[in-house]
C-alpha positions as CSV (number, residue, x, y, z in Angstrom):
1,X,0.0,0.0,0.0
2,X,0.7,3.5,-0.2
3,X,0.7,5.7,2.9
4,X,0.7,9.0,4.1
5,X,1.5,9.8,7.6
6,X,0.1,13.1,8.8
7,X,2.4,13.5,12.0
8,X,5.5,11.7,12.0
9,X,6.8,12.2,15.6
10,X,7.2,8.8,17.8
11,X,4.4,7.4,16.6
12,X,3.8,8.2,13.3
13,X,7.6,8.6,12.8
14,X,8.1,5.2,13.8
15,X,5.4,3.3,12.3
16,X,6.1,5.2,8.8
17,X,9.8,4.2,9.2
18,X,9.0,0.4,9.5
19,X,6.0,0.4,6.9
20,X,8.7,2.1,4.4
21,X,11.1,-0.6,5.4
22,X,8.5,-3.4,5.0
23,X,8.6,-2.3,1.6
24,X,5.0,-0.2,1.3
25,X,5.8,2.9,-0.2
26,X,5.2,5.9,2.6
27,X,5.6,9.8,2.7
28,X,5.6,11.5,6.0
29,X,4.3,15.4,6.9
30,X,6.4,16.7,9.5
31,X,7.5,20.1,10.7
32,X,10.2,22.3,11.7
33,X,13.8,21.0,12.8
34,X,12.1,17.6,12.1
35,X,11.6,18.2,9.2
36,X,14.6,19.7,7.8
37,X,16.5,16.8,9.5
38,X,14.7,14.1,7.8
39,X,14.7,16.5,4.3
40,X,18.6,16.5,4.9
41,X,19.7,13.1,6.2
42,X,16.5,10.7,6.2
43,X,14.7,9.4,9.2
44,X,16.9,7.5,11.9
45,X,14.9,4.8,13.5
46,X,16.3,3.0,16.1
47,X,15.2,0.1,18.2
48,X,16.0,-2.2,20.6
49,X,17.8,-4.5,18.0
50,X,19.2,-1.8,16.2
51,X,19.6,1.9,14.6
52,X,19.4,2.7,10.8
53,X,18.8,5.5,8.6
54,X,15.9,5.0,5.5
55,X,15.6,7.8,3.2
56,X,11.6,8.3,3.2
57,X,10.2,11.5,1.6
58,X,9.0,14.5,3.8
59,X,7.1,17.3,3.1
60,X,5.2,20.1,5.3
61,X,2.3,20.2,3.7
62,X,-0.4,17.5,2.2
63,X,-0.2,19.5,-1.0
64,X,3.5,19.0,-1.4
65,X,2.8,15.5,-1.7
66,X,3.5,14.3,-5.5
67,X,1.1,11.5,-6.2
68,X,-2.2,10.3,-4.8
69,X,-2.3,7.4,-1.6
70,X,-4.0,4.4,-0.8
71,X,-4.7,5.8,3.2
72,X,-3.3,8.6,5.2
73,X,-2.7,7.7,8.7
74,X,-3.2,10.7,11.1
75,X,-0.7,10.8,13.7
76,X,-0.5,14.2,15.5
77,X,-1.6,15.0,18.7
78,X,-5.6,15.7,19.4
79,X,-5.0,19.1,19.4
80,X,-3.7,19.7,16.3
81,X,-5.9,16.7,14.4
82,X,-8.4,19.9,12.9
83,X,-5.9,21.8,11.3
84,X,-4.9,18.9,10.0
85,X,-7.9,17.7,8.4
86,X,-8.8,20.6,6.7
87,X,-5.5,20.7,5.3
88,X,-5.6,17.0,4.0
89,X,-9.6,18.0,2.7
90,X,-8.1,20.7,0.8
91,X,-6.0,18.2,-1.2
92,X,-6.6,14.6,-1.7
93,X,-9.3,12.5,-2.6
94,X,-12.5,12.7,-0.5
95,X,-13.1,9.2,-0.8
96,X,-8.9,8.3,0.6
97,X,-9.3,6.2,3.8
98,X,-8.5,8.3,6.9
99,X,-7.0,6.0,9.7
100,X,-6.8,7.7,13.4
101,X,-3.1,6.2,14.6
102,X,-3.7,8.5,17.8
103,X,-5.1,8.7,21.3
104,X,-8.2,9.5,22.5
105,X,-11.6,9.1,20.6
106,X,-12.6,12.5,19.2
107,X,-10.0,12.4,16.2
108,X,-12.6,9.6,14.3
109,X,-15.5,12.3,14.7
110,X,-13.7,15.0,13.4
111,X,-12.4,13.2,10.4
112,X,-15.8,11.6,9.6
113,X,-17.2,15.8,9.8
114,X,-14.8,15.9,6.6
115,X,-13.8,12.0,5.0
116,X,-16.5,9.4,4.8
117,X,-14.2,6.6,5.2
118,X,-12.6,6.9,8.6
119,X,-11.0,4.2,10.6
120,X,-10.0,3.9,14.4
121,X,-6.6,2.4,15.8
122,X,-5.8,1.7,18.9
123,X,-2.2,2.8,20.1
124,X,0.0,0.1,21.9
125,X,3.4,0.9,20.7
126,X,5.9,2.6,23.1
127,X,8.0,5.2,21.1
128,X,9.9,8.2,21.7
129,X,10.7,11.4,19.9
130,X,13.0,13.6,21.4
131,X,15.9,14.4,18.7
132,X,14.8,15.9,14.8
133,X,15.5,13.7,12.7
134,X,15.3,10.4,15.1
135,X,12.3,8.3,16.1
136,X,13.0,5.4,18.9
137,X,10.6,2.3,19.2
138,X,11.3,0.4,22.6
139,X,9.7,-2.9,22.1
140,X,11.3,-5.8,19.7
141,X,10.9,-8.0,18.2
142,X,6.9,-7.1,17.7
143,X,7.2,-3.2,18.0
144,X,3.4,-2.9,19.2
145,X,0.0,-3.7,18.7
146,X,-1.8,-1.7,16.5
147,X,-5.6,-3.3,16.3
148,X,-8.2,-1.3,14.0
149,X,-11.9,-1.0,12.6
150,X,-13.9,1.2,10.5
151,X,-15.6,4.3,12.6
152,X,-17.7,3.7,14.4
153,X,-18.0,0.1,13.8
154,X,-17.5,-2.7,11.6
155,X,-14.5,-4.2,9.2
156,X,-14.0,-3.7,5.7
157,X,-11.6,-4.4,2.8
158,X,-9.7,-1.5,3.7
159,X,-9.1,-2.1,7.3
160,X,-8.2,-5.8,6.5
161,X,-5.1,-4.6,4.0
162,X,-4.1,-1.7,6.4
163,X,-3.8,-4.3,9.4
164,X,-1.9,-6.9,6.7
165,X,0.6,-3.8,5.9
166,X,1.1,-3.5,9.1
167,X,1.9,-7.1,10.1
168,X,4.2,-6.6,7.4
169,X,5.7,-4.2,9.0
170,X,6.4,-6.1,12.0
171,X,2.9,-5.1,14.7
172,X,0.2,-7.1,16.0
173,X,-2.7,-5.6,14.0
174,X,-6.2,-7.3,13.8
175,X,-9.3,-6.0,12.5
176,X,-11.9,-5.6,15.2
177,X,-15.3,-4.3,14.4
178,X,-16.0,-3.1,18.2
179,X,-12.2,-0.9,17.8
180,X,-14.4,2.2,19.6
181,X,-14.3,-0.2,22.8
182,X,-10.8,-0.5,23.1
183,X,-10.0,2.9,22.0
184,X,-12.1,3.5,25.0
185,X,-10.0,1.1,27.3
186,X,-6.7,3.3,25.8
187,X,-8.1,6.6,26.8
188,X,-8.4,5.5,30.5
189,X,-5.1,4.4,30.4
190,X,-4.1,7.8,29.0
191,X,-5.5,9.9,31.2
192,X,-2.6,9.4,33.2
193,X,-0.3,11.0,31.1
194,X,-1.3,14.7,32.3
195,X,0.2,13.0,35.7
196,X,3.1,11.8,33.9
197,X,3.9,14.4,32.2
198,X,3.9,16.9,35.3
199,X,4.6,15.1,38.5
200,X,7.6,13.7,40.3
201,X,6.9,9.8,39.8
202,X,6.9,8.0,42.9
203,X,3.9,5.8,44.9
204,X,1.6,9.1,45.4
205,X,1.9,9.3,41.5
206,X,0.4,6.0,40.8
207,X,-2.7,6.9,43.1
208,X,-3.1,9.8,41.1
209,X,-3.8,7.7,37.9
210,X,-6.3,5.6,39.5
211,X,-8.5,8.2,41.3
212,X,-8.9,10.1,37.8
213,X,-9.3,6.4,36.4
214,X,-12.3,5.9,38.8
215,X,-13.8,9.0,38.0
216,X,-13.8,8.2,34.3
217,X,-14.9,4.7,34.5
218,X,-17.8,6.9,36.3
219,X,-18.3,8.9,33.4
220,X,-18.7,6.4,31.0
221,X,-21.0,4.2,32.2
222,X,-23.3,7.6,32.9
223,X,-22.8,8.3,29.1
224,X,-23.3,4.3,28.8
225,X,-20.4,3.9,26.6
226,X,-19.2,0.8,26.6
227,X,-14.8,-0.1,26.8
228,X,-13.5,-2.5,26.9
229,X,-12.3,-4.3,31.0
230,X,-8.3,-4.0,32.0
231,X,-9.0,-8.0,32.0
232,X,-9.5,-7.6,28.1
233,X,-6.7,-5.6,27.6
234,X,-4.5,-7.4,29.6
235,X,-4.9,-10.4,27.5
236,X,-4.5,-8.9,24.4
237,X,-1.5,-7.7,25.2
238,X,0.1,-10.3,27.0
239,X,3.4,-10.4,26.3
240,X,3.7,-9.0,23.1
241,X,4.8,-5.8,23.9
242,X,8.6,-6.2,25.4
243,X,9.7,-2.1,26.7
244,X,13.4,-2.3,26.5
245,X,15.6,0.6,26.5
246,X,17.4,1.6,23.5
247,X,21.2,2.5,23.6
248,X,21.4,6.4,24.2
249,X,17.9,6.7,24.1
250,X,15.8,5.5,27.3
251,X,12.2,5.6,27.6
252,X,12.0,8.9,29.2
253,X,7.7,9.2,29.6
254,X,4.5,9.0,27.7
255,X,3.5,11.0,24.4
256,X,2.4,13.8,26.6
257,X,5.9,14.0,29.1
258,X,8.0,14.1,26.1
259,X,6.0,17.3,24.6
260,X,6.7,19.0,27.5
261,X,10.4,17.5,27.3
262,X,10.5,19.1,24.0
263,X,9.0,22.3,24.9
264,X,6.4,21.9,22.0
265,X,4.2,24.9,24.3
266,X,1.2,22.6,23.7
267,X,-0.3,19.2,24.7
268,X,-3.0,17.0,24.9
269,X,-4.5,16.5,27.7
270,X,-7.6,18.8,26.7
271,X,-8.8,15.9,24.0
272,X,-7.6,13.3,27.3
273,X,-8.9,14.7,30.5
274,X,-10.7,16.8,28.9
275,X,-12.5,13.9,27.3
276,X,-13.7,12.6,30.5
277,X,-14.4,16.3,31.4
278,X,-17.0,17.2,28.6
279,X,-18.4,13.9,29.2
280,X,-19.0,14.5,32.3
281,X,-20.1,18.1,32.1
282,X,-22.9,16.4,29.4
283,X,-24.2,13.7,31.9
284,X,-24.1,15.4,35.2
285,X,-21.2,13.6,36.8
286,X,-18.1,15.8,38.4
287,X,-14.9,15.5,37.4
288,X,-12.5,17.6,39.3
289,X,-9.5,15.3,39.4
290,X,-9.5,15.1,35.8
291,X,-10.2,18.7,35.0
292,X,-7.5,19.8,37.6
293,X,-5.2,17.2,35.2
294,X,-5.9,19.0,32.1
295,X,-5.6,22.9,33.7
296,X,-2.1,22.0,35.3
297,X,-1.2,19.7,32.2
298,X,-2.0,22.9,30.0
299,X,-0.5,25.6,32.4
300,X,3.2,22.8,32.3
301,X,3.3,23.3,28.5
302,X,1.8,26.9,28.5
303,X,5.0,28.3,30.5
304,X,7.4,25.8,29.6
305,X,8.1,24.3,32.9
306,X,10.3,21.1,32.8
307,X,8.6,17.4,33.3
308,X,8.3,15.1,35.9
309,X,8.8,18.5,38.2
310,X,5.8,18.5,40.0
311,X,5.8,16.2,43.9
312,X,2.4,14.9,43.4
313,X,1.7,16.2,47.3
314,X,1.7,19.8,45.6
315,X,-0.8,18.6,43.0
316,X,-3.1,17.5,45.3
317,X,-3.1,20.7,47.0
318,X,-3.4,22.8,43.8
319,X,-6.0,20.8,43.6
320,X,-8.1,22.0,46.7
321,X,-6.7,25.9,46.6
């Protein structure tokens, strides 16, 4: 197949970077000093077995891209997914497949506002941008688990040849029509992130992510949305996913630590928290732990302030100031 990756930090970096080395052809959109790196020298990709540089096209813009695509694969962070669409709508083919390789479940919704043939992925692959130029997977030999579905529900054609590309590429991908469900089961586990990102990681930490867990899991089942148990998810991980530091390049923290690590000024705990948050705010349920989350997520990235910085004893008390 032929792919576009709309985002190509850990993530999208990453799974572009194996895709193109599987053999399907793949451009990537990036930015900045990423960008220009990748422009200039390729894309490094290193892993637990080992480091090599593959010389993948990169442009800054969806129009920049020279030939049509079999699927884009959106791979930004929440908060920049509508820019993005209306600059992918503005250039290819209404009827291109639109796959969400992201956290959090409003990305499907927006991209359905604009592409009619939209399909959800749920993220299990530990990866690490830090460097321009350099993208760092941390599991091997299966480099994650990247299951999928059309939005909102079902299995198609498409999704079955997007989930055999990426097997080729080395992930656990099967097509699962209830996807939304375990997208679902991803977004509690993210809302832990915000915490992550901010606070000096230690037992207290850890307490944090479960009380706005049990708030959310609160949420949902006012909203009655269904997602899938931590027994389910368990299992279909297993042991497929192996974390293992990388030579030079350990595992520092979660998609939302290294944008503050970067100093990217932005993050994404509004379309993680703040998820749980408008759902909440919809079906009457309060939500203070995870709104506090996203403020003091937003107010790390909004000043620059370094990660992992916080004791979690002074969030707590933000909390009730």
């Amino acid at each position: 197949m032929r792919f576009l990756v709309y985002g190509a930090g850990a993530v999208g970096g990453a799974a572009g970077a194996l895709l193109h080395a599987s053999g399907h052809e793949t451009v990537l959109l990036a930015r900045g000093a990423h960008l220009a790196a990748i422009q200039r020298q390729g894309l490094t990709l290193a892993t637990p077995e080992d480091t090599r540089t593959l010389p993948i096209a990169a442009y800054a813009d969806p129009a920049e891209v020279p030939h049509p695509v079999d699927a884009v694969l959106l791979a930004m962070k929440g908060n920049d997914t509508e820019a993005a669409l209306r600059a992918l709508a503005a250039t290819v083919d209404p009827a291109t497949p639109v796959a969400c390789l992201q956290n959090g479940v409003a990305n499907e919704r927006a991209a359905l506002r604009l592409f009619p043939n939209v399909y959800a992925i749920c993220v299990a692959f530990p990866a690490t941008h830090l460097e321009p130029g350099v993208v760092v997977a941390h599991s091997a030999p299966t480099p994650g688990i990247l299951d999928l579905g059309r939005y909102p529900y079902g299995v198609d054609e498409v999704a079955q040849r997007i989930a055999g590309a990426l097997r080729d590429a080395g992930f656990a991908a099967s097509p699962r029509p209830d996807v939304m469900r375990w997208k679902y089961r991803k977004l509690l586990v993210n809302l832990s992130n915000a915490v992550d990102a901010v606070c000096v990681r230690d037992e207290a930490t850890a307490e944090l992510g479960e009380l706005l867990r049990a708030e959310a899991v609160a949420v949902l089942d006012a909203a009655g949305i269904d997602h899938a148990s931590a027994e389910e998810d368990r299992l279909r991980r297993g042991d497929t996913i192996r974390r293992q530091d990388v030579p030079g390049t350990p595992r520092g923290g979660s998609s939302s630590w290294q944008s503050l690590a970067r100093g990217t000024g932005s993050i994404e705990a509004d379309y993680l928290n703040g998820e749980i948050v408008l759902l909440g705010r919809l079906h009457g349920v309060a939500t203070p732990y995870n709104e506090h989350a996203r403020r003091v997520a937003n107010l790390f990235a909004r000043q620059g302030r370094p990660p992992a910085s916080l004791p979690a004893a002074q969030w707590r008390t933000l909390l009730t100031s």
